[in-house]
C-alpha positions in Angstrom: 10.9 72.1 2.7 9.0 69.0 2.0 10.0 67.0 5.1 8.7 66.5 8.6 11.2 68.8 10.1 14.0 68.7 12.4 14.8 66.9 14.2 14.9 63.6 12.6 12.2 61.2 13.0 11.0 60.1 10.1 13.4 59.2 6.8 16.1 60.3 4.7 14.5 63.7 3.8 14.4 64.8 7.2 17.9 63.2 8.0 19.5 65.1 5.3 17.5 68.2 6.4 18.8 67.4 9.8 22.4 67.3 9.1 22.4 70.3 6.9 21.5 72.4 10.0 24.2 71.0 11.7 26.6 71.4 9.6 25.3 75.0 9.1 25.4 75.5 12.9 28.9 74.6 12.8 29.6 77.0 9.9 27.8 79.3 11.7 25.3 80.1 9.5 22.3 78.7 10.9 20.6 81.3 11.5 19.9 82.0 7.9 17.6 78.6 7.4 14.1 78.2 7.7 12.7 74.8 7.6 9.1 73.9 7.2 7.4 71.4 9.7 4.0 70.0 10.4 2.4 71.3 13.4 3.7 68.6 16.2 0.1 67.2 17.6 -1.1 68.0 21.5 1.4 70.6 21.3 0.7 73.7 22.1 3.6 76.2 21.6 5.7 74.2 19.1 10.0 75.3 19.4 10.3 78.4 16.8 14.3 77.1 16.4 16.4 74.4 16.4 20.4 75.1 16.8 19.7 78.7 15.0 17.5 77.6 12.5 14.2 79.1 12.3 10.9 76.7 12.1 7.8 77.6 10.5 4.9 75.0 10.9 1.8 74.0 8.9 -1.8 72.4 10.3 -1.1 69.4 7.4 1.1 66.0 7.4 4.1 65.9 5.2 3.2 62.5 4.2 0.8 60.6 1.8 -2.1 62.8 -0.1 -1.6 66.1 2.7 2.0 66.2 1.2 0.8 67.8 -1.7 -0.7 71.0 0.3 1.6 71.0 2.7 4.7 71.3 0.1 2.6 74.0 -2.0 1.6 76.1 0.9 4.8 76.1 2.2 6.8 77.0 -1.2 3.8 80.0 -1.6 4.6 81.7 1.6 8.4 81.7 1.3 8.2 82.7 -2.2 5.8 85.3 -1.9 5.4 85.9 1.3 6.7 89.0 3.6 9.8 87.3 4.4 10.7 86.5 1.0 13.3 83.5 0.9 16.5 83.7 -1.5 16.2 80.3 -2.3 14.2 77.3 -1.8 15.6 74.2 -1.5 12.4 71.5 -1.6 13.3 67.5 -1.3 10.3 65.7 -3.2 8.0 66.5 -6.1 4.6 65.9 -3.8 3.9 69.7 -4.3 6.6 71.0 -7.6 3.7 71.1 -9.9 3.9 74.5 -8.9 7.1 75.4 -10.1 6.2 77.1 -13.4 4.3 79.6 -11.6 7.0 80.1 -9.1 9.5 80.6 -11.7 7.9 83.0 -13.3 6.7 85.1 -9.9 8.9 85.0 -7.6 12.8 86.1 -7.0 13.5 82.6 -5.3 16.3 80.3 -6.7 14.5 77.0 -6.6 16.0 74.1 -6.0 14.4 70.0 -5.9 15.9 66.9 -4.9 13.9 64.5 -7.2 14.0 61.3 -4.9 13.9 58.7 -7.4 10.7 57.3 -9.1 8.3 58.5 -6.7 5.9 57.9 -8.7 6.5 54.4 -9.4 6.2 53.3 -5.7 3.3 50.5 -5.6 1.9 52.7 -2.8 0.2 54.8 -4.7 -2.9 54.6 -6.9 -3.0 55.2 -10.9 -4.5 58.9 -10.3 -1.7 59.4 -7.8 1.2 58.3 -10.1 0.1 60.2 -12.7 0.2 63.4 -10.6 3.9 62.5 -9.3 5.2 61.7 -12.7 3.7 65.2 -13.7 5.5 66.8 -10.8 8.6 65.4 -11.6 8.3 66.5 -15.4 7.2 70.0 -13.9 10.3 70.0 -11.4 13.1 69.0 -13.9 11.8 71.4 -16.4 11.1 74.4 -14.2 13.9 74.3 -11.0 17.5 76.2 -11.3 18.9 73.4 -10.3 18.0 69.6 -10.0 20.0 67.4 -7.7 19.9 63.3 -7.7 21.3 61.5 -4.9 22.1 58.0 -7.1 24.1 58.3 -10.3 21.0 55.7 -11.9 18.5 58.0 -10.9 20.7 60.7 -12.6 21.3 58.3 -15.7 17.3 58.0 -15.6 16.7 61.8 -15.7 18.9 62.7 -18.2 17.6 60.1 -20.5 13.9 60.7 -20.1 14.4 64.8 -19.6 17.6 65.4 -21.3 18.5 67.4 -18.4 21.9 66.4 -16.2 21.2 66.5 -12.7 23.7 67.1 -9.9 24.7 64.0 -8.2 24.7 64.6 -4.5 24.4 61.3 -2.1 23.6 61.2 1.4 26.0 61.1 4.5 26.4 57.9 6.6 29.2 59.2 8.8 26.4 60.4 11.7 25.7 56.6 12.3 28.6 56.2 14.3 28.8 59.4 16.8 26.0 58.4 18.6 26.9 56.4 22.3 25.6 52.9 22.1 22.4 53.0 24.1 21.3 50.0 26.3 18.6 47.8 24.5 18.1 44.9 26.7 14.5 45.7 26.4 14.6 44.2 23.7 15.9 40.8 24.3 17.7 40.2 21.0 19.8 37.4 20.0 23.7 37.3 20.2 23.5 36.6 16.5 21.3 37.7 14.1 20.8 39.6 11.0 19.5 43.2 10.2 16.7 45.0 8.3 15.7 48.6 8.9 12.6 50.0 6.1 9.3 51.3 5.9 6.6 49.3 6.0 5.9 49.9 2.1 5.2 47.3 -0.7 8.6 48.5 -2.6 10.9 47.8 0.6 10.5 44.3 -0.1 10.1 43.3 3.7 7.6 40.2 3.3 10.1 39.1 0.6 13.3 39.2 3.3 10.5 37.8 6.0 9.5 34.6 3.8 13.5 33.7 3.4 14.0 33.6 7.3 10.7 31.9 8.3 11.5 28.6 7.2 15.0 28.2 8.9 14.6 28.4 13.3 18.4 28.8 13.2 17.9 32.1 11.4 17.3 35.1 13.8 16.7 38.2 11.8 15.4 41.7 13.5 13.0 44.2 11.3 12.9 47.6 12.5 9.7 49.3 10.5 6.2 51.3 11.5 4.4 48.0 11.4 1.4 49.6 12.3 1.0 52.6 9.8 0.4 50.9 6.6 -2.3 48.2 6.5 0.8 46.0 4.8 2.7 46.2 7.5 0.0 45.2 9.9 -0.5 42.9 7.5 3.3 41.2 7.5 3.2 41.6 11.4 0.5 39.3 11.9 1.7 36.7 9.9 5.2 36.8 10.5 5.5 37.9 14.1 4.3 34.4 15.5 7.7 32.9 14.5 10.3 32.6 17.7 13.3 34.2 15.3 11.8 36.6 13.8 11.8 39.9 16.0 9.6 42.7 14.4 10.5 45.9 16.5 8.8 48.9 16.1 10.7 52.0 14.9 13.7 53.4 16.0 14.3 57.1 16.5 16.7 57.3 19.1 19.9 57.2 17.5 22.4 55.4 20.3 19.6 52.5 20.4 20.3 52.7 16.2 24.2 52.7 16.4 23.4 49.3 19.4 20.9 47.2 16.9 23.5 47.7 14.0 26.3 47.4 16.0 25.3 43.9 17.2 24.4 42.5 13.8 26.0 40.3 12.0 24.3 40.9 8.4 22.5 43.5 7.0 19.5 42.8 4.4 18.4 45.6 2.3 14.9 45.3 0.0 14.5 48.5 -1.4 13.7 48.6 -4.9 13.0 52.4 -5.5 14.6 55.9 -4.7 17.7 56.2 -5.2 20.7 56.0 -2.7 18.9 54.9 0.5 19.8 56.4 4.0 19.0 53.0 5.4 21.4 51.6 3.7 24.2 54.1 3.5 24.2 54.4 7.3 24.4 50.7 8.0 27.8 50.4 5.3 29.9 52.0 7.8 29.7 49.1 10.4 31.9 47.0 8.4 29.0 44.2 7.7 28.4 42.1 5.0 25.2 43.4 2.9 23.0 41.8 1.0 20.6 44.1 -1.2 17.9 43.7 -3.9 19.0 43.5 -7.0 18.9 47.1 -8.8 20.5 50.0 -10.4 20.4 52.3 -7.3 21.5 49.1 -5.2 24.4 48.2 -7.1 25.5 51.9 -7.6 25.3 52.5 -3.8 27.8 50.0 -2.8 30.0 50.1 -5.7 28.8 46.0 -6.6 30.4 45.1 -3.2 27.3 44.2 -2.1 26.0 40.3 -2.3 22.5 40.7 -4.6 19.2 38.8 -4.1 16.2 39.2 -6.1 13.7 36.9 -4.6 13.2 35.0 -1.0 15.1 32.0 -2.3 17.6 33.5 -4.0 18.4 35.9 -0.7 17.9 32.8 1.6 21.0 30.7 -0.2 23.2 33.8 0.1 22.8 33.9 3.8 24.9 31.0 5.4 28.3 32.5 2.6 27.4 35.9 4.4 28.2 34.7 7.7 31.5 33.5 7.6 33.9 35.3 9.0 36.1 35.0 5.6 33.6 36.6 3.6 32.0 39.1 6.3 35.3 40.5 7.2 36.0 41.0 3.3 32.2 42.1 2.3 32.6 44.4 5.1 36.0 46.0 4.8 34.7 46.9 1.0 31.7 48.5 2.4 32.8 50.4 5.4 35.8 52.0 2.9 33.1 53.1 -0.1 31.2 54.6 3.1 34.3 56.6 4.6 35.5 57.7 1.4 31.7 58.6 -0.8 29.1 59.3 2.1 30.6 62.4 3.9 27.8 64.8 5.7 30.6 67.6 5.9 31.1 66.9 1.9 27.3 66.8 1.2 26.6 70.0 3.1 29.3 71.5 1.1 27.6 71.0 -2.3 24.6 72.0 -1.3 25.1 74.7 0.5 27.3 75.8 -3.0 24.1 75.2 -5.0 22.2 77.5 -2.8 25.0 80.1 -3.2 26.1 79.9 0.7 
C-alpha cells in the first residue's frame, strides 16, 4: 500500500509494486496479494484483480496531502478489518504515523520502505515536513522491518535512528522486454540527449534546461507531467519556445519508453533526493553515458561511473566529453554491467518476498 496501484503509471512505488506482482504471478502466488488503489475516475466498476492479485480501492489520491488518509485508511482496514492481512508491506511514510497503534493492535507484520528524505523535498511546506519527518521517526521506530533502497539513505537512517535498515534497490531489467514502439509522433532528433523526472523543484529540471538553452546544437528531450505542478507549467513556458528543446509530456506506455531511451545518446539525471531512483536505474541498462547530480544516492547508484554535475554550467561543459564515442562506449559499458549485475527484479522480489515470510 501506499501507491497508485497496478498497473504502473505513476513512479517507482508503483513500478516496484508492479513487478512484485509479477514476479509473484510467476511464482504462483499471486493470489495471496492485495494492493491498495485509488478509485480510477469516470469509472464505474473498477478491475477487482490484476494477474491474481486482488485490488481494493479508496475514494482519495495517493498523492500530495490525500496521501496521508489514503495510506491510514488503507493500513486500518487490512489490519483490523474482516480480512485481516498477515503482513503489510507500505512504501512511504505519508500515513506511518500510525504505526505505534498498529503495533500494538493488530497481528500484522508491518513493513515500510522509507523512500529517502521525504520530508526534505522542497515540495512541501514547513507544517508538511514536520509531519513527514515525524512519520519517518514513527516508521523506523515502530515497523518489524525497515527496508532502504540506497545504501546512503541506509547510512542516513542508521545514523540519525540507530537502527540498520535492509538495503533493497529497485530492478532495471523490465526496461528492456518491452518491443520498441513507433514514436514518430513525436518528431525527435537523430541525436539528442535524455531526461525523464517529475516536474518537482528537487529533480533539478530548470537546472538541466538552462545548460541546453544556450547551445542550438544541443537537442535534449524532457519527459515530465509539465502540467501538474505550477513549476513545471512554469519551466514549460519558458523553456518550451526554444527549437531543441522538446518538452514531452509523460510516458506510460513502456515500448514508447524502451524507443525514447533507446534512441538517446546521453542521459541527464537531476535528482537530488530519494534514494536509488527508478528513473535512473532503468535508463543504466541501455549502455549510455550518464551524467547525474552530484549526491550520495547518485554516486552510490552508479557505483561513481557516472560523470557528476552540480550546477547548469558545470553539467553544460561535461556534455560535448559525453558524446564521444570513446567515452560513451566506456561510461556506458560501466553502467549497463552495475545494472545487469545489482538491479535484478527476480532478485528484488526475492528479498522481499523473504521479509514478508513468502
Amino acid at each position: 500500500m501506499g501507491t497508485n496501484g497496478v498497473p504502473a503509471r505513476y513512479g517507482g512505488f508503483e513500478t516496484l509494486a508492479e513487478q512484485l506482482i509479477r514476479c509473484a504471478a510467476r511464482q504462483g502466488i499471486a493470489e495471496r496479494f492485495t494492493v491498495w488503489c485509488p478509485a480510477p475516475r469516470n469509472v464505474k466498476h473498477p478491475p477487482r484483480t490484476w494477474l491474481g492479485a486482488r485490488l481494493r480501492t479508496l475514494p482519495l489520491r495517493a498523492n500530495g496531502i490525500q496521501s496521508i488518509p489514503y495510506d491510514f485508511t488503507s493500513m486500518a482496514l487490512e489490519a483490523w478489518g474482516r480480512d485481516r492481512a498477515d503482513c503489510i508491506l507500505v512504501l512511504g511514510t505519508s500515513g506511518t504515523a500510525a504505526l505505534p497503534l498498529l503495533r500494538r493492535t493488530s497481528r500484522a507484520r508491518l513493513i515500510v520502505n522509507i523512500d529517502g528524505r521525504e520530508w526534505g523535498r522542497e515540495k512541501w511546506g514547513n507544517a508538511a515536513r514536520r509531519f513527514l519527518r515525524w512519520s519517518e521517526v514513527s516508521a523506523v521506530r515502530n515497523a518489524h522491518e525497515v527496508i532502504a533502497d540506497n545504501v546512503a539513505i541506509a547510512q542516513e537512517i542508521e545514523t540519525r535512528y540507530g537502527r540498520t535498515p535492509h538495503v533493497i534497490a529497485y530492478g532495471a531489467d523490465h526496461a528492456l522486454d518491452a518491443t520498441p514502439a513507433d514514436i514518430s509522433d513525436l518528431a525527435l532528433p537523430d541525436s539528442y540527449a535524455l531526461a525523464i523526472a517529475r516536474a518537482e523543484p528537487e529533480n533539478n529540471l530548470e537546472m538541466i534546461l538552462e545548460a541546453f538553452a544556450p547551445y542550438p546544437d544541443r537537442p535534449l528531450v524532457v519527459v515530465s507531467n509539465w502540467q501538474d505542478t505550477p513549476h513545471g507549467r512554469a519551466l514549460k513556458a519558458r523553456y518550451g519556445p526554444a527549437p531543441q528543446l522538446f518538452l514531452l509530456d509523460a510516458q506510460h506506455e513502456a515500448g514508447r519508453l524502451r524507443a525514447i531511451r533507446e534512441r538517446a545518446n546521453v542521459y541527464v539525471h537531476g535528482h537530488s533526493a530519494g534514494g536509488t531512483n527508478p528513473s535512473l536505474v532503468e535508463m543504466m541498462p541501455f549502455g549510455r553515458p550518464i551524467a547525474v547530480f552530484d549526491c550520495a544516492y547518485n554516486r552510490a547508484t552508479t557505483e561513481n561511473q557516472a560523470a557528476t554535475f552540480d550546477d547548469a554550467q558545470s553539467l553544460a561543459r561535461l556534455l560535448p566529453d559525453l558524446w564521444r564515442p570513446q567515452t560513451a562506449t566506456a561510461m556506458g559499458a560501466a553502467l549497463a554491467e552495475i545494472a545487469a549485475r545489482r538491479y535484478r527484479w527476480d532478485e528484488v522480489a526475492a528479498a522481499y518476498f523473504d521479509l514478508m515470510g513468502l
